[in-house]
Backbone bond lengths (Angstrom), bond angles and torsions (degrees), N, CA, C in turn:
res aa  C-N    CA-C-N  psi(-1)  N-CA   C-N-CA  omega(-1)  CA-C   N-CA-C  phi
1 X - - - 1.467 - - 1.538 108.75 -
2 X 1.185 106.46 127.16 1.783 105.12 -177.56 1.277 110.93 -86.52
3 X 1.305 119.89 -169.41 1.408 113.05 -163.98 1.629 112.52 -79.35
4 X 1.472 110.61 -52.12 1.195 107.26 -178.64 1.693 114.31 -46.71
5 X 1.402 116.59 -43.36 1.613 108.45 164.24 1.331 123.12 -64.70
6 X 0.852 130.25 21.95 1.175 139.53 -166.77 1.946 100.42 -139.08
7 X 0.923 107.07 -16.00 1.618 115.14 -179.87 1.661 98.17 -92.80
8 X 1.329 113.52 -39.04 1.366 134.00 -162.41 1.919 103.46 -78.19
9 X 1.022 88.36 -37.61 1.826 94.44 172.63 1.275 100.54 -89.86
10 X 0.951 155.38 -11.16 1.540 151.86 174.00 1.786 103.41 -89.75
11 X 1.205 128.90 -39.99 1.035 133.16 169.50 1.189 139.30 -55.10
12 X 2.308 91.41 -38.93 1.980 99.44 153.49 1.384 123.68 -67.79
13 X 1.856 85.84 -39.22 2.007 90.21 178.40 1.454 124.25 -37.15
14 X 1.884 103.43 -41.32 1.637 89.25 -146.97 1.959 93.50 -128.86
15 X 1.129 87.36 43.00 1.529 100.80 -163.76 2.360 93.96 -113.72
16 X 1.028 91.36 118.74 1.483 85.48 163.38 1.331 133.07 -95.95
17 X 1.790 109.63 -0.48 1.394 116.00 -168.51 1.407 72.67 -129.13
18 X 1.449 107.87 126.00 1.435 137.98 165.15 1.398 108.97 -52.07
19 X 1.661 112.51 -56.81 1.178 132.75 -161.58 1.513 116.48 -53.81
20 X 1.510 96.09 -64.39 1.329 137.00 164.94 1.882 114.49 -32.05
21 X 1.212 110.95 -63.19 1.556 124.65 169.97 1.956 102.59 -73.92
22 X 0.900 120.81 -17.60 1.350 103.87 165.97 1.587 119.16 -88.12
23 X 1.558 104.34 -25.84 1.401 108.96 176.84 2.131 111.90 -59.94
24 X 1.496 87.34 -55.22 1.464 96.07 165.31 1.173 138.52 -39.26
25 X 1.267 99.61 -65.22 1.612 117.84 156.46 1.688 131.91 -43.52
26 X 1.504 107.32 -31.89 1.462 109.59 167.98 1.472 125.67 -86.11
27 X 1.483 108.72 -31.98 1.406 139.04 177.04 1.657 91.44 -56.49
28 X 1.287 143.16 -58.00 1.515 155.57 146.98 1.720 110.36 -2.87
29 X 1.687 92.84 -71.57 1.193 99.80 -178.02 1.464 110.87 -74.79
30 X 1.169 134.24 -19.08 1.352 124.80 -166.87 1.523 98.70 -85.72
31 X 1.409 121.26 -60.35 1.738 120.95 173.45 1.606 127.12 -52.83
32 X 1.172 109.87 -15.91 1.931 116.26 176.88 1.296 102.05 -104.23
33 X 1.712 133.16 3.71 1.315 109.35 161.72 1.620 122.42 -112.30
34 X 1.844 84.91 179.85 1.584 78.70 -152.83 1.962 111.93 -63.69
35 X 1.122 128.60 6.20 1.867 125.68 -137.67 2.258 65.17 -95.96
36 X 1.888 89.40 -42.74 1.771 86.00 -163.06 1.607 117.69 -62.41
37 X 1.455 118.92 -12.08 1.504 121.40 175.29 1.369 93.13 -83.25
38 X 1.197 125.29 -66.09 1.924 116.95 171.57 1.077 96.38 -2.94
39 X 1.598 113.69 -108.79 1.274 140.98 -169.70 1.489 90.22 -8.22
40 X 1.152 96.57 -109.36 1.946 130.99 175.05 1.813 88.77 16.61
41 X 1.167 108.49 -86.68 1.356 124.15 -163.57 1.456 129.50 -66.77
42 X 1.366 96.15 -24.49 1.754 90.22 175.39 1.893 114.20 -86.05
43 X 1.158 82.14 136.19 1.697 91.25 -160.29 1.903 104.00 -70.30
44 X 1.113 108.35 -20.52 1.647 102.95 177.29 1.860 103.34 -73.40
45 X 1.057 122.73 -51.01 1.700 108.47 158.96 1.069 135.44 -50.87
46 X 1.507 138.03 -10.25 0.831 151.08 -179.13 1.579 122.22 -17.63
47 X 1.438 103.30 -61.84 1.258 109.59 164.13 1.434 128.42 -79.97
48 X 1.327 110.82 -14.22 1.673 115.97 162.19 1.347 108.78 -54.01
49 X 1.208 107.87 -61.10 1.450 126.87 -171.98 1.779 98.16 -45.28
50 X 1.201 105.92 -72.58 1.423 111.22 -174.51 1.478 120.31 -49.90
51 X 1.049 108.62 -20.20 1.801 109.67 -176.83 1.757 107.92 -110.63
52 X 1.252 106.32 -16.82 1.686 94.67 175.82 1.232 111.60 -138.64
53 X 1.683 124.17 14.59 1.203 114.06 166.28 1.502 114.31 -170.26
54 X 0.874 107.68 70.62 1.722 133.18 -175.54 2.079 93.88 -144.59
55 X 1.637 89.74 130.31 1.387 92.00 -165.59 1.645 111.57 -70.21
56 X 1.170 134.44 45.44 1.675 134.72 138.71 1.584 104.29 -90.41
57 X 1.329 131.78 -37.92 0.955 149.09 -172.41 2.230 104.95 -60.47
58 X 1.465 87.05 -69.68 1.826 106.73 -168.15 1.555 86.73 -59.23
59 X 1.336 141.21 -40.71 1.349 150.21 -175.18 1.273 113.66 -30.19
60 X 1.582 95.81 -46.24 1.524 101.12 -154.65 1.590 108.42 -105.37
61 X 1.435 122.05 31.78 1.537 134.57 -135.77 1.711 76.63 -131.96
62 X 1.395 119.42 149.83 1.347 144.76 -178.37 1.839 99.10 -121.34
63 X 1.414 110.99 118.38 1.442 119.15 -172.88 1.410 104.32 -23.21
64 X 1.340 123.44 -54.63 2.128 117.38 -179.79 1.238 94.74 -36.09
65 X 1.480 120.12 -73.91 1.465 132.01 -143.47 1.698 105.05 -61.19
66 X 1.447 124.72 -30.83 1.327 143.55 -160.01 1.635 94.63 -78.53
67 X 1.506 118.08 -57.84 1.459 130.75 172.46 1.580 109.83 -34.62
68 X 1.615 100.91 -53.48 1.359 103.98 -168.30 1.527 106.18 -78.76
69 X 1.370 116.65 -36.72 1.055 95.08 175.28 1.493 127.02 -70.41
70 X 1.478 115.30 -22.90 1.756 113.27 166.18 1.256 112.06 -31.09
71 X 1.239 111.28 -61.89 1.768 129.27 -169.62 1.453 105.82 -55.79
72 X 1.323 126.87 -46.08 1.123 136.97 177.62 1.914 122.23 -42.50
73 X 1.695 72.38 -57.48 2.171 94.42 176.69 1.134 95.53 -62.54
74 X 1.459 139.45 -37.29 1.820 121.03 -167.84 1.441 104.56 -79.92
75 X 1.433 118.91 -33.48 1.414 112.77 172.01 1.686 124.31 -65.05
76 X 1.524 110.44 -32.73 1.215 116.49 179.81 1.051 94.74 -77.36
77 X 1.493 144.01 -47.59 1.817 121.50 -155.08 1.698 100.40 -80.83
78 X 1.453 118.48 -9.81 1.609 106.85 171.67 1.562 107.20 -79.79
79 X 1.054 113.13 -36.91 2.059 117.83 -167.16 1.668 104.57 -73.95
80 X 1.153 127.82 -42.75 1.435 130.29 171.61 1.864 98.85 -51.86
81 X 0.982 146.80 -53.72 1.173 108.66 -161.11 1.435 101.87 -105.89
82 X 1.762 118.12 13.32 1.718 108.81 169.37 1.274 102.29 -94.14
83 X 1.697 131.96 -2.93 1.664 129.68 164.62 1.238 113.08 -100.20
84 X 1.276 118.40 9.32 1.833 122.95 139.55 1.270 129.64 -62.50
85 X 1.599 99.21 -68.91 1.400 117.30 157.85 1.064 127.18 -35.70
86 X 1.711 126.30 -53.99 1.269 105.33 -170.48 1.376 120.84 -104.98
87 X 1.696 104.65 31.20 1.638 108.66 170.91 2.004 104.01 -66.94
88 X 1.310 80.60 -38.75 1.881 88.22 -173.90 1.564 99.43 -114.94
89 X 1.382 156.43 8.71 1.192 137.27 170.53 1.687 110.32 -145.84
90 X 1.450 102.25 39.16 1.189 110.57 -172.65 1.388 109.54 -155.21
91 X 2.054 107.64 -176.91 1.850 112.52 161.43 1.463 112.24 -64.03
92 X 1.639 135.49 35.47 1.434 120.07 -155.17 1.726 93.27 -73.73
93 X 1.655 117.65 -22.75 1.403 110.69 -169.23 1.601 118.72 -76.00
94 X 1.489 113.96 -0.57 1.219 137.83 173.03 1.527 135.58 -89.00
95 X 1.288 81.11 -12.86 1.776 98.67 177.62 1.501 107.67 -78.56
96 X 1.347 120.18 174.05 1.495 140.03 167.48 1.257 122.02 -154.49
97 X 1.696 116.90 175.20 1.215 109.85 -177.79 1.757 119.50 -68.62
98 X 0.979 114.52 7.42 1.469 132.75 -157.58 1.484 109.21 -78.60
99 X 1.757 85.51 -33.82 1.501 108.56 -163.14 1.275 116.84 -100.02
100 X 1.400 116.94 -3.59 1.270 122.78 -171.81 1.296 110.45 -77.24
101 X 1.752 115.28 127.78 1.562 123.42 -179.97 1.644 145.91 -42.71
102 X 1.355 117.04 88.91 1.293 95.59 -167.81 1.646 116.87 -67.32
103 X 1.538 121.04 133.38 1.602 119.08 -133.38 1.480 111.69 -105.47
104 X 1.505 93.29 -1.42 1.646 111.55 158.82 1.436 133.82 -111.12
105 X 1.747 91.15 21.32 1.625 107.03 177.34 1.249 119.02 -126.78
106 X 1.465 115.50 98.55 1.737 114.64 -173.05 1.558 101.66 -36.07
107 X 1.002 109.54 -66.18 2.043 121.87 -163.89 1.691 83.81 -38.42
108 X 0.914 141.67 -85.10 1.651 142.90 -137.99 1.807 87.09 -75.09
109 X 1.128 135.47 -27.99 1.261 108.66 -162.31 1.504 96.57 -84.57
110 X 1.295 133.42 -37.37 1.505 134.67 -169.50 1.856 96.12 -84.65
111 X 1.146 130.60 -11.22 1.624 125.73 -177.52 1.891 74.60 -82.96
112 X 0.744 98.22 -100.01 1.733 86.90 178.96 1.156 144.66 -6.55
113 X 1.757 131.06 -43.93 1.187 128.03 123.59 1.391 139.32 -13.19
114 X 1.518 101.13 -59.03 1.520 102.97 -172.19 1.426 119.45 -84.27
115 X 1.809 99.07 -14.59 1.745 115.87 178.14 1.563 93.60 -76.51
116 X 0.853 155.34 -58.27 1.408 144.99 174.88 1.290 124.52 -27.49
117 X 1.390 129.71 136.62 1.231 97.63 174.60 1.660 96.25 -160.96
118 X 1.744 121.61 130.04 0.868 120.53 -151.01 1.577 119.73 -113.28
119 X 1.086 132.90 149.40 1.433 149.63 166.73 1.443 133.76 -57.31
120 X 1.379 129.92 136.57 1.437 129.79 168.93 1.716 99.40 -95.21
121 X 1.144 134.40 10.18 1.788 123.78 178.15 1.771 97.16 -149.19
122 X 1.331 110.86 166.68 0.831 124.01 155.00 1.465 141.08 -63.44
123 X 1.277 121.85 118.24 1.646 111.53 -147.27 1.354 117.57 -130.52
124 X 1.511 102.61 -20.94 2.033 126.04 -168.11 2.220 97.80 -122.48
125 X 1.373 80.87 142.58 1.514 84.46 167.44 1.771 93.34 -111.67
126 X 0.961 122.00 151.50 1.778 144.63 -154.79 1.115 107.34 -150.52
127 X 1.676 124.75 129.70 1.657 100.28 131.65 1.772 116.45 -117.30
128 X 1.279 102.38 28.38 1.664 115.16 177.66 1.758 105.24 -52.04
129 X 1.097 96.87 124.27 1.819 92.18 -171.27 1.876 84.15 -92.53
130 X 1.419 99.88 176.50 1.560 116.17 169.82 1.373 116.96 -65.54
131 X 1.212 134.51 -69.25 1.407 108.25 169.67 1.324 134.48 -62.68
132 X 1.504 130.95 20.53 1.205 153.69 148.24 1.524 122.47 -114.66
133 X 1.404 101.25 62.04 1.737 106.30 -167.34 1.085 96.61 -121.54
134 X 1.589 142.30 4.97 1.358 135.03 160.80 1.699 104.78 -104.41
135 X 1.034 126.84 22.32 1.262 141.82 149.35 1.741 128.30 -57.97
136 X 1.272 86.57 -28.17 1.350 102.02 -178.91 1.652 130.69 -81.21
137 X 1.811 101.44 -7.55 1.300 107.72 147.93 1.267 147.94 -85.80
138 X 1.619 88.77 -1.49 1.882 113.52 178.83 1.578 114.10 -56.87
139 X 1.199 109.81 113.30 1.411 111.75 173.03 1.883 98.47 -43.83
140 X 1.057 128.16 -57.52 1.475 131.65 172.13 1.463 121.43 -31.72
141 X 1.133 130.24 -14.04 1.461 133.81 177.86 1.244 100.90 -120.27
142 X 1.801 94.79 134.79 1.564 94.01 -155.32 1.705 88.83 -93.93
143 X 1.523 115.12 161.61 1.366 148.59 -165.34 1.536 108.27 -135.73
144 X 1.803 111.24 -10.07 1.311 92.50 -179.88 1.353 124.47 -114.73
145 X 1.773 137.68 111.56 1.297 135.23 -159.87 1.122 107.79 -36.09
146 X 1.708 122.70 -52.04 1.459 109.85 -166.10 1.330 111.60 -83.10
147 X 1.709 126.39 3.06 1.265 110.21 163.55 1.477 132.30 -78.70
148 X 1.741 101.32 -30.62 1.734 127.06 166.97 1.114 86.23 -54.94
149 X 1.351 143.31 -63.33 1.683 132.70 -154.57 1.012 126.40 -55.84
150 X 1.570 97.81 -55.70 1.692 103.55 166.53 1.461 132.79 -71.36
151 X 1.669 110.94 7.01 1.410 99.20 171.05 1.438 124.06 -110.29
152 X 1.823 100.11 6.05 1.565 132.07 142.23 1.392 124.85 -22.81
153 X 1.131 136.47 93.69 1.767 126.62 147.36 1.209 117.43 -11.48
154 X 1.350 128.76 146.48 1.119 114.66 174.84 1.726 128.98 -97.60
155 X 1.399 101.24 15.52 1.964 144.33 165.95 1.254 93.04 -59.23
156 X 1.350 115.26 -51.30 1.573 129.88 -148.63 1.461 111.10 -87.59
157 X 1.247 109.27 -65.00 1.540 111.53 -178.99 1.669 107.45 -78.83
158 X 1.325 148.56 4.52 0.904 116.89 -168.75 1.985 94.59 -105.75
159 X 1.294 119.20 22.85 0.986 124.37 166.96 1.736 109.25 -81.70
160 X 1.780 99.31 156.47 1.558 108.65 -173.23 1.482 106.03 -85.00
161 X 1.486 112.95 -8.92 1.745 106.18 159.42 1.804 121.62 -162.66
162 X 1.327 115.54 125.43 1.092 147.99 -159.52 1.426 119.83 -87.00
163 X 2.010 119.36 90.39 1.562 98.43 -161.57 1.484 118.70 -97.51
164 X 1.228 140.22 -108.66 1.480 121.38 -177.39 1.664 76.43 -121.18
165 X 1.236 103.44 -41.13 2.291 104.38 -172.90 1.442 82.70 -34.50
166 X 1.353 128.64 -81.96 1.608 139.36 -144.15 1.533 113.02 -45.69
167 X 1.613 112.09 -33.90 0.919 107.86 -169.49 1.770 104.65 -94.93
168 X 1.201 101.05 -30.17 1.499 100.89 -170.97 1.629 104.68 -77.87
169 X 1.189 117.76 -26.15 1.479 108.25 165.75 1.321 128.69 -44.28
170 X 1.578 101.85 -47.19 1.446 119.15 174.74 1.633 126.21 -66.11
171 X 1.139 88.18 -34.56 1.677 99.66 -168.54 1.374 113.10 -85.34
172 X 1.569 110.00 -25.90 1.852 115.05 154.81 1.913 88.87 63.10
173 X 1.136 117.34 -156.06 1.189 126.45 170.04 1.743 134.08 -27.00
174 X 1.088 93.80 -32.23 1.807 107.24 -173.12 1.134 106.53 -82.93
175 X 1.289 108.39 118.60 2.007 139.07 -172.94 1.313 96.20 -74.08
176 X 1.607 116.02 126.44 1.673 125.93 -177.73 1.693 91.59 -140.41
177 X 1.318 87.74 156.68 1.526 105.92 173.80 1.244 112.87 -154.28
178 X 1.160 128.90 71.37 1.581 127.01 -171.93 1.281 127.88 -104.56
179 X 1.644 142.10 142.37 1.374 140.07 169.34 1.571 107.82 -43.04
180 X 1.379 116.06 146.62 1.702 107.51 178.21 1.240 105.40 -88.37
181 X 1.271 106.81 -34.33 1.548 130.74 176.28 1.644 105.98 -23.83
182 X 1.538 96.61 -76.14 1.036 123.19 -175.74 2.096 123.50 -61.09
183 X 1.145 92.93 -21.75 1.359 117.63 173.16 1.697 118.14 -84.80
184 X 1.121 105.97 -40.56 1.507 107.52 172.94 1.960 103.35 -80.52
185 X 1.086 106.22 -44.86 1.680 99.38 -177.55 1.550 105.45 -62.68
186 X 1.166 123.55 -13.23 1.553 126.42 -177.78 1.597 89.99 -97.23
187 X 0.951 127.52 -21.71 1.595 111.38 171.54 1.186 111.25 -104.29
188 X 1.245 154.58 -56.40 1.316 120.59 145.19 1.120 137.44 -41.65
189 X 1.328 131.68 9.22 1.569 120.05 138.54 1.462 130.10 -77.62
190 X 1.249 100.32 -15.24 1.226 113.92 -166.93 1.769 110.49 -97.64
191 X 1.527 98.65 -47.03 1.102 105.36 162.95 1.927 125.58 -41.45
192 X 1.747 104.40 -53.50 1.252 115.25 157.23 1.389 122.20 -34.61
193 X 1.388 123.47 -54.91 1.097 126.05 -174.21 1.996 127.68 -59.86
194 X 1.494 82.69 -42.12 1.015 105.86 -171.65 2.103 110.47 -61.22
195 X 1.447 80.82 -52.15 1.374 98.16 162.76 1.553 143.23 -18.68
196 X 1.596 83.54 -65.59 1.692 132.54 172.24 1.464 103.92 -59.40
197 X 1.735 107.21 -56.57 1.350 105.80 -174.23 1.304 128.08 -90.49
198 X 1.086 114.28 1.78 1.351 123.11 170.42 2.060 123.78 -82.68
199 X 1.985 91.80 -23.23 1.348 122.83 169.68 1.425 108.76 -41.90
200 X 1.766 100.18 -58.05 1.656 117.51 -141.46 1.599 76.60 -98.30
201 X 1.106 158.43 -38.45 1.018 127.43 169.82 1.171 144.00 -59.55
202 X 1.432 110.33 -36.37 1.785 126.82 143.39 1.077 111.25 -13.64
203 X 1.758 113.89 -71.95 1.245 120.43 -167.18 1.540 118.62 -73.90
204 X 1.204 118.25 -41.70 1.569 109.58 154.26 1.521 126.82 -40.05
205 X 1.178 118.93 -58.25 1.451 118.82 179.88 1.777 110.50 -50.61
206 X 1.539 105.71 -42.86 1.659 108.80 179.38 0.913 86.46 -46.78
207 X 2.082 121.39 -72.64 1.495 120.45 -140.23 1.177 104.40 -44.05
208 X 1.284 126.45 -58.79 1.659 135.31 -153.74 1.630 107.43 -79.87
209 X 1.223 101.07 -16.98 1.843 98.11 178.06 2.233 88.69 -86.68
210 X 1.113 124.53 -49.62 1.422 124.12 -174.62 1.312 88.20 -62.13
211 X 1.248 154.43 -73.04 1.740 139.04 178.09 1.289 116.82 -47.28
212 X 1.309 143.16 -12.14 1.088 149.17 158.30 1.875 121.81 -58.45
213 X 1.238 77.50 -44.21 1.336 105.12 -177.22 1.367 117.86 -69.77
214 X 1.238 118.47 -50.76 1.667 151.65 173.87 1.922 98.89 -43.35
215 X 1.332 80.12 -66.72 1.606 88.57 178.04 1.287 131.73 -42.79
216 X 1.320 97.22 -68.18 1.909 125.49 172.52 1.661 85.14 -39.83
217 X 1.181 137.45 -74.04 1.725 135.74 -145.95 1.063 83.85 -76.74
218 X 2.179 144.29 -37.97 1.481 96.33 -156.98 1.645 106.28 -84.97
219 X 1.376 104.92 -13.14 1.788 108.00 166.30 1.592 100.82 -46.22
220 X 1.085 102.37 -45.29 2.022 94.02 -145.70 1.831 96.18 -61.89
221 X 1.573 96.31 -37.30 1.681 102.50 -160.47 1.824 107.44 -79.26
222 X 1.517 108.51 -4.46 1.494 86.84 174.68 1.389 94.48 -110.50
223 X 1.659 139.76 -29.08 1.082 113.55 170.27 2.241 104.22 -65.93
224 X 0.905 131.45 1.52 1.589 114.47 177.58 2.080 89.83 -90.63
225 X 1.428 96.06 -30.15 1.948 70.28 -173.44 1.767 113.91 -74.12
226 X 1.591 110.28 -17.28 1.257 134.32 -149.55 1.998 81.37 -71.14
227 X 1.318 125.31 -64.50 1.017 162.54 120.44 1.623 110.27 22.08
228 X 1.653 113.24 -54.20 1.322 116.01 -161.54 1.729 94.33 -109.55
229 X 1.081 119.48 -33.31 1.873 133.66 156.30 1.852 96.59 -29.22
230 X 1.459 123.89 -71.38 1.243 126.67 -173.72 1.500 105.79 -61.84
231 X 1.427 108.86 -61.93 1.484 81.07 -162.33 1.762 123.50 -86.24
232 X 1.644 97.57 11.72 1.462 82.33 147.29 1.765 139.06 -114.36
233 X 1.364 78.44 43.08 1.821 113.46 -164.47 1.423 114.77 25.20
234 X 1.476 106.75 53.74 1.588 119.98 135.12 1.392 122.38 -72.68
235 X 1.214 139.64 -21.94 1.337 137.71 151.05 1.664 118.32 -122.93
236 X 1.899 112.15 136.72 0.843 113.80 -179.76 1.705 124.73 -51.10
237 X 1.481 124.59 175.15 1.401 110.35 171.08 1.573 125.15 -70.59
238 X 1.518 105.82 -20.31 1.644 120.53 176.51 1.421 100.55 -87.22
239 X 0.803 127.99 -15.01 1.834 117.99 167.56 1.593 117.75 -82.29
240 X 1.490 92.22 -54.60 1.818 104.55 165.30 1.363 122.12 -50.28
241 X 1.826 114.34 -29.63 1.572 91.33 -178.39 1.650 90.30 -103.11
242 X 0.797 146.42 -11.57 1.443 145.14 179.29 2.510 104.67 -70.49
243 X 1.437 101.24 -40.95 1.112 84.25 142.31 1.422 158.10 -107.76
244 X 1.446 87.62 8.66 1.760 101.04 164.00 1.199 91.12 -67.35
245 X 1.292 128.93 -65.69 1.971 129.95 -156.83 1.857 92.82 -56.12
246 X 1.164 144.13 -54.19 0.744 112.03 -174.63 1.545 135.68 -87.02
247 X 1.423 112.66 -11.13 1.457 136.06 157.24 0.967 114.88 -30.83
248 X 1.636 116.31 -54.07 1.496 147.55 170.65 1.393 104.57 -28.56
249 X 1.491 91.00 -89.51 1.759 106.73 172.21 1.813 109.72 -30.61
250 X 0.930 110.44 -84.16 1.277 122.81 -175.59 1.722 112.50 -31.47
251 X 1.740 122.88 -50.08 1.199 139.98 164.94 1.461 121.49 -31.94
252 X 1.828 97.14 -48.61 1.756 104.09 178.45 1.116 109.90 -89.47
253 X 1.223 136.98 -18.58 1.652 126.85 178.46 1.323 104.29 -97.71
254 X 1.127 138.61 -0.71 1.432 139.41 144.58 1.544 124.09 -71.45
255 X 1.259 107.51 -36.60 1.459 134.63 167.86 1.899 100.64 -55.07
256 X 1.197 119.03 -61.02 1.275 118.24 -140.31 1.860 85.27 -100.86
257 X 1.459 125.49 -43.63 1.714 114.44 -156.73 1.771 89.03 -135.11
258 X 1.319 119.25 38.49 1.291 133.61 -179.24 1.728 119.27 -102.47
């Protein structure tokens, strides 16, 4: 018998409130195991920890309530590191605030468990650090590819591949959790587009530089016949400059809405 059992039988011995030495006695077992260093230490519970199981907290717990809460700590020290996981290897982009655990209710902490659900590859781009891994139910952190996309430069996305640097540069402060899946098919669509539209503009600029062109020569060729009329005195010199002058006219408003 080790010591603490041995502390634990001394505690029924010399204990006159049954109740009292069992409260003690569980409070024992709940702080020397391992689910309670979990807890304790991971910095995204932090405040779990502090409000339902930090001993001011277990203090004030009636042996039922202490039981339940045992059960509670084994469920919480498994769910803290599967809402790590599945910011980046999971549905974390599927979650909401809806879903977030109430942390003194067995039922919601294991509905939560089983709502999780986790990955063999990498699947989410993130920048939710670990002690901000229950962040990821914040309606405030976006979950939706085409919303990360669109708050993209357009430097950024019109590249053929998109890494977490690119995005997290951009996004500076603002908590994302998005499918990649879903992020790359939004960039190759876009990419497509872009593609496409960069095509038809090409070809506009030709068209309108080849109509540009069109123009300029059919000016040149009626003032050159206007030109070749005089000097082979088919038209007088007062006719020739009377239709140069008006050729003229005619030249720039063809020029300009031609």
């Amino acid at each position: 018998m080790d010591y603490r059992a041995k502390l634990h039988e001394l505690l029924r011995l010399c204990s006159d409130n049954n109740e009292e030495a069992a409260k003690l006695i569980l409070m024992d077992v709940i702080t020397h195991s391992e689910e309670y260093h979990t807890v304790q230490n991971n910095a995204a519970l932090a405040d779990v920890f502090k409000n339902y199981y930090s001993l001011y907290a277990l203090e004030s717990l009636n042996v039922k309530e202490l039981k339940e809460r045992q059960k509670l700590l084994h469920e919480t020290a498994l769910i803290c590191d599967k809402v790590m996981k599945c910011v980046h290897y999971g549905n974390g982009p599927e979650l909401s605030e809806k879903e977030m655990p109430d942390f003194t209710n067995l039922e919601s902490v294991i509905e939560l468990k089983n709502r999780i659900v986790l990955t063999t590859k990498q699947k989410n781009f993130s920048n939710i650090k670990e002690e901000d891994a229950f962040s990821v139910f914040s309606d405030r952190t976006i979950k939706s590819a085409q919303e990360c996309f669109d708050l993209l430069p357009v430097s950024v996305t019109t590249k053929g591949v998109i890494s977490d640097t690119d995005i997290s540069d951009f996004m500076k402060d603002t908590l994302y959790c998005v499918d990649i899946a879903q992020f790359d098919s939004i960039l190759q669509n876009f990419t497509t587009f872009a593609q496409n539209s960069e095509r038809i503009v090409s070809k506009e600029r030709m068209r309108k530089r080849k109509h540009r062109l069109f123009k300029i020569a059919t000016v040149m060729v009626c003032f050159g016949s206007i030109f070749s009329f005089y000097q082979f005195g088919l038209i007088s010199e007062a006719y020739g400059t009377t239709f140069s002058g008006m050729m003229l006219i005619i030249s720039l408003l063809y020029l300009i809405v031609g």
